[in-house]
Each structure stands twice: as C-alpha cells, then as structure tokens.
C-alpha positions as CSV (number, residue, x, y, z in Angstrom):
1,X,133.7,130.3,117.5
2,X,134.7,127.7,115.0
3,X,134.9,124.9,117.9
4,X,131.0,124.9,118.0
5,X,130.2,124.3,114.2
6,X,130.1,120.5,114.0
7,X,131.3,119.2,110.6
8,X,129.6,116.8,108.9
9,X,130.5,114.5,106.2
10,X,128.7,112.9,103.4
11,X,128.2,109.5,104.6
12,X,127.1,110.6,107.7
13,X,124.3,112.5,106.3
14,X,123.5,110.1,103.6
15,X,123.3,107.7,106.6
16,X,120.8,109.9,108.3
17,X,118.9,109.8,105.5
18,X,118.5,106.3,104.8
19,X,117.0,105.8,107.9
20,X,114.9,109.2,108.5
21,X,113.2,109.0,104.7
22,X,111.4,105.0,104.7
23,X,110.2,106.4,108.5
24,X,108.5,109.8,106.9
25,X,107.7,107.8,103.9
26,X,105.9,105.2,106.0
27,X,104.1,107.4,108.0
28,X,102.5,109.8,105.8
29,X,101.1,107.0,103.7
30,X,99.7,105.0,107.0
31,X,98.5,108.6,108.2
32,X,96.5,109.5,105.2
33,X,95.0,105.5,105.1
34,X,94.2,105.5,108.3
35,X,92.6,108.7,108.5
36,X,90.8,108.3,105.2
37,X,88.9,105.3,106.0
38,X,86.5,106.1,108.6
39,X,86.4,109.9,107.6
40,X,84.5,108.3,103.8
41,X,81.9,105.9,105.5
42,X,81.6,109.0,107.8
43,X,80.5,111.8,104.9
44,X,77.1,112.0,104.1
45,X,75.3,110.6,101.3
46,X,78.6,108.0,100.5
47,X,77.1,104.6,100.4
48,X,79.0,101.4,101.2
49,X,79.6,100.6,97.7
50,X,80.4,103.9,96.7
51,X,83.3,104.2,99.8
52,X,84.7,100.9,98.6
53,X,85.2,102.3,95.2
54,X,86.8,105.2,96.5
55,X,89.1,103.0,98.2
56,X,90.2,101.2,95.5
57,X,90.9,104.1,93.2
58,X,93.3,105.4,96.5
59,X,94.5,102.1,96.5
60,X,95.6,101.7,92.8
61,X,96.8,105.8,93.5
62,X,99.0,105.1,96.2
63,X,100.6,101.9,94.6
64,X,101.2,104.0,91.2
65,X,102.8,106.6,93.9
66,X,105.1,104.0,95.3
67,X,106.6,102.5,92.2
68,X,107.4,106.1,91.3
69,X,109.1,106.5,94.1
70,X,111.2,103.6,94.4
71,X,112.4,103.8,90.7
C-alpha cells in the first residue's frame, strides 16, 4: 500500500504554487472586471456618470487590494 502514496517535497510544491497562485490571482480579478462592467450600465436607474464613478472607486479598491497582496 505504501507504493501508491506519492511523496512530495517542498520545492516541488512551493513550485506548484508559484505558478498556480498569479493564474487564480489573475483570473478572479479579470472575472469580477469583466463581469462588473456591463452588469452596472445594465442596472436600472445607474446613469453614465454615476457607473463611471462606480468604476473608479473599484478601480482605486482593486489597486489598494493588489499592493496588499504583493507586500
């Protein structure tokens, strides 16, 4: 039974993770951009103005977010 439980080693999964976390990472913040820009222009009563501003607020949120996370 013990010949079927692979081993692994920390480099190999600090490797793993170096790679699967900026892919996650990326893809959560393009998924929630791109899904939150038509979906406010979309919402009733939100007036051009009034979705641009919500975009920048989620702009200057997501770039707070970032810096967090990369320090």
């Amino acid at each position: 039974m013990a010949k079927f439980l692979i081993v692994y080693n920390k480099e190999m999964i600090f490797r793993v993770l170096q790679i699967a976390v900026p892919f996650i990472w990326f893809g959560l913040i393009g998924g929630i951009s791109f899904m939150e820009a038509p979906l406010k222009f979309q919402a009733p009563n939100i007036t051009i103005p009034l979705g641009l501003g919500m975009g920048v607020l989620f702009s200057k949120h997501l770039i707070k977010a970032k810096l967090c996370w990369q320090f």
